[in-house]
C-alpha positions in Angstrom: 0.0 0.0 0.0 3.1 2.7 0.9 4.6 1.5 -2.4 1.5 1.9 -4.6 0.8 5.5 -2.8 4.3 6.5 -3.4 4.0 6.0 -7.0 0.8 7.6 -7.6 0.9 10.3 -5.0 0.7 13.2 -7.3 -2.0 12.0 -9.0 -3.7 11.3 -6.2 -3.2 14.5 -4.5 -4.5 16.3 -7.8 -7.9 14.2 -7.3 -7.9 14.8 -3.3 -7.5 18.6 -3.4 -10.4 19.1 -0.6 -12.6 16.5 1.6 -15.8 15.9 0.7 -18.9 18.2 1.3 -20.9 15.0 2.7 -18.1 14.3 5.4 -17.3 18.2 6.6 -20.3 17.4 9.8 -17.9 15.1 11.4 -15.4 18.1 11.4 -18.2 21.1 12.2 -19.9 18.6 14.6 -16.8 17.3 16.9 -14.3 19.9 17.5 -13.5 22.5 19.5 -11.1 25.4 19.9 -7.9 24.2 21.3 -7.8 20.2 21.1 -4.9 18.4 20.0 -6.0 16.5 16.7 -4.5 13.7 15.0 -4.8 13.0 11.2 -4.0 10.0 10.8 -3.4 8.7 7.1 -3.8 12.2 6.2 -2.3 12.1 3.0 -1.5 15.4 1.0 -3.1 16.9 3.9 -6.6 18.2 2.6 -8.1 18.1 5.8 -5.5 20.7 7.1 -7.5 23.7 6.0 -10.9 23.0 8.2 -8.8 21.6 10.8 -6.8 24.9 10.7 -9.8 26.7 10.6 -11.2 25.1 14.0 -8.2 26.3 15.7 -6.9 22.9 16.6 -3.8 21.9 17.1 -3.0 19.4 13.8 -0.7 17.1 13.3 -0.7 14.2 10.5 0.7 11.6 9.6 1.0 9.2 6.8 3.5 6.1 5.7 3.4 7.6 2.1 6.7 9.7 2.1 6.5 11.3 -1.1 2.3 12.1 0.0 3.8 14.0 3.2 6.4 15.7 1.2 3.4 17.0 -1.1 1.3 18.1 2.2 4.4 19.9 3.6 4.8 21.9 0.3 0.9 22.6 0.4 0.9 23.4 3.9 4.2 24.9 5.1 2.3 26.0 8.6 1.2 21.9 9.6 2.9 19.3 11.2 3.3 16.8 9.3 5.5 13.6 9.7 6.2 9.8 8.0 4.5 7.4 10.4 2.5 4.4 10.3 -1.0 3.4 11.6 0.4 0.7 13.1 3.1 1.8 15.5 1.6 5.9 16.1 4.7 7.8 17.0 3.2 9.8 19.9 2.6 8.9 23.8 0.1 7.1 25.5 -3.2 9.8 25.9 -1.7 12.6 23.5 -4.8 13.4 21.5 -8.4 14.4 22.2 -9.3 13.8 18.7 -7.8 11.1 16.1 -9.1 11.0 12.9 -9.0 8.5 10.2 -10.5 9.2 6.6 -10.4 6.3 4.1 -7.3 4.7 6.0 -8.8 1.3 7.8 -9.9 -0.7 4.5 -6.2 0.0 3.7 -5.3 -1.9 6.1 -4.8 -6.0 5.3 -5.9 -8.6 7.6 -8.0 -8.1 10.7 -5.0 -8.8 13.0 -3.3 -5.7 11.6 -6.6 -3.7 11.6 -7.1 -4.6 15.3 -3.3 -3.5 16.3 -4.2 -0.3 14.2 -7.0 0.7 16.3 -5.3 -0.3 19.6 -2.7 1.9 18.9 -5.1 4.5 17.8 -6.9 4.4 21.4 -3.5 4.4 23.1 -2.5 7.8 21.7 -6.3 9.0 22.2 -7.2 10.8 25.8 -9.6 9.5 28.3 -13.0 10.9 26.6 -11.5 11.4 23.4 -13.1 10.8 20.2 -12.2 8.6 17.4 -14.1 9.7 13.8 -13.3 7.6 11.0 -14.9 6.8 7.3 -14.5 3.5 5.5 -15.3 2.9 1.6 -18.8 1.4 0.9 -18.9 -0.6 -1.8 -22.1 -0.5 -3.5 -21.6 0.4 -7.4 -21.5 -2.6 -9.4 -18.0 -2.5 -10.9 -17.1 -2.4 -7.0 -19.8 -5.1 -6.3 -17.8 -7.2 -9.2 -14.3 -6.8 -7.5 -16.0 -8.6 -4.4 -17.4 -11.2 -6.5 -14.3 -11.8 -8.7 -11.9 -12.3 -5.6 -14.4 -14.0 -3.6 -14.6 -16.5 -6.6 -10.5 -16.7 -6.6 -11.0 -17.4 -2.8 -13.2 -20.6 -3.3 -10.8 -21.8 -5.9 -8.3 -21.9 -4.0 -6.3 -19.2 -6.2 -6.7 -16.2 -3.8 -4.8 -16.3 -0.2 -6.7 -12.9 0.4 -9.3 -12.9 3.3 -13.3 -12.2 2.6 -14.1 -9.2 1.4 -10.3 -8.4 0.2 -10.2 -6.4 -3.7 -7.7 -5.1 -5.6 -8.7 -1.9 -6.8 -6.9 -0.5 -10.0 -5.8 3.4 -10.5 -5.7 3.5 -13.8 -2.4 1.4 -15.2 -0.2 2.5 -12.4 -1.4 0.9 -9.4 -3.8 -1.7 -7.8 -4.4 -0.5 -4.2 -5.4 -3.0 -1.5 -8.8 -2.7 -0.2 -10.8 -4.3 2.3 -15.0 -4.2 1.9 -16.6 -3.8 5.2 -19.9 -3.6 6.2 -20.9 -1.5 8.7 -21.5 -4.5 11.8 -18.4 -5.9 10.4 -16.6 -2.2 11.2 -18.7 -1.8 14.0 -18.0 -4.7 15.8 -14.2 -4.7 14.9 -14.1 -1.1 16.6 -15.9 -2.5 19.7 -13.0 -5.5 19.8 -11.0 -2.6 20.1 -12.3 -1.4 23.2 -14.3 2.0 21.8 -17.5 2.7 22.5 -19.8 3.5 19.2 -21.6 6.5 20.1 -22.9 7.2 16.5 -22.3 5.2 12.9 -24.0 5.4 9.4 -24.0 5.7 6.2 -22.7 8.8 4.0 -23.5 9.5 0.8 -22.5 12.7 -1.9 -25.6 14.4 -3.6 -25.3 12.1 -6.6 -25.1 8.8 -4.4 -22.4 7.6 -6.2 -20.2 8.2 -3.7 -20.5 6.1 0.0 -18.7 5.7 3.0 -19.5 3.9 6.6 -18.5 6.8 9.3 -18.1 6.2 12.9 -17.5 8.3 16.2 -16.0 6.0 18.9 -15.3 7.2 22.4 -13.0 6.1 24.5 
C-alpha cells in the first residue's frame, strides 16, 4: 500500500485537493477550539485547511513519504510527519481527537486492523473521540471486484481474506482494499475497546459516492 501511494501520489493529491462536502459534519460537529488532533493517514493533507480553521492543534501523519512531502509543500504551517498506523509515533493519551478518513480498508488482515485501532486508542485521551470513514462498496464494478476475488478465494487461487479487492488506479497501481460492512466495522471497533456513540452511512448528492463513518469514544 506505501509502495502503490508512493507511486501515484501526485495524481492522487490532484484528485484529493479538498474533503468531501458529505463528510465536513464530522469536522463542524466534533471539535473544539484548542484540542490536540491527530490525522492520521492524512495524505496530501486536505483536511488541514478546516482543521486549521477550527483552531486545533494538527498534526498528521501518513507512511506515504512522497504524499507527506506534497502536504508539507501545500501546507508549510502543519505538522506533518512519516508514520504508520500501526506503531503511532506519539505517547500514550496525547490526543483528544484522532481522525481516520479512508485509512482502515487499507489496512490487510484483521489482526493488523485490530493492532491499528489499539494503537489509535492508546495515543487518544480518556474521553476522546475517534471519527473515522470506510469505503462502501455499492456500485457494481465495486460489487464485481467482491465477487471476482471471492470467486479466486473458493478456488483456491486467492490467499486474500473475505471481502479483500484489488482496486486498480488506472495502469499505475492496484491498491489493496478491504469491503466492510458496517457491523463488520462496527464490531471490529468494539474488539478494540471503543465505545460507538454514532455510525451510518454517507453518501454525496449524486449517491455515487459512500462511506461507513463512525464516532468512537473512549
Amino acid at each position: 500500500t506505501r509502495e502503490d501511494y508512493n507511486l501515484i501520489a501526485d495524481d492522487f493529491s490532484r484528485k484529493r485537493e479538498f474533503i468531501w462536502e458529505e463528510i465536513k459534519f464530522l469536522f463542524d460537529d466534533y471539535l473544539s477550539g484548542g484540542e490536540k488532533v491527530l490525522d492520521l493517514g492524512c495524505g496530501n493533507g486536505r483536511c488541514f485547511s478546516i482543521l486549521k480553521e477550527k483552531k486545533v492543534d494538527y498534526y498528521g501523519i501518513d507512511n506515504s513519504e512522497r504524499l507527506i512531502d506534497i502536504a508539507k509543500i501545500k501546507h508549510p504551517d502543519g505538522k506533518f510527519q512519516i508514520g504508520d498506523a500501526l506503531n503511532i509515533p506519539f505517547s500514550e493519551n496525547y490526543f483528544d481527537r484522532v481522525y481516520s478518513i479512508a485509512v482502515l480498508h487499507h489496512i490487510p488482515s484483521g489482526e493488523l486492523r485490530l493492532q491499528a485501532l489499539k494503537e489509535t486508542k492508546r495515543v487518544l485521551k480518556n474521553g476522546g473521540f475517534f471519527i473515522l470513514t470506510a469505503w462502501k462498496f455499492h456500485q457494481p464494478k465495486k460489487i464485481y471486484q467482491i465477487f471476482k476475488y471471492s470467486f479466486l478465494k473458493l478456488l483456491g487461487v486467492s490467499k486474500f481474506d473475505w471481502g479483500d479487492v484489488f482496486e486498480p488506479w488506472g495502469k499505475k497501481a492496484k491498491r489493496y482494499y478491504h469491503c466492510f460492512s458496517q457491523r463488520e466495522l462496527e464490531t471490529l471497533v468494539e474488539s478494540a475497546g471503543f465505545i460507538i456513540k454514532r455510525s451510518g452511512i454517507i453518501k454525496n448528492q449524486k449517491g455515487n459516492r459512500q462511506n461507513i463513518y463512525m464516532i468512537a469514544g473512549k
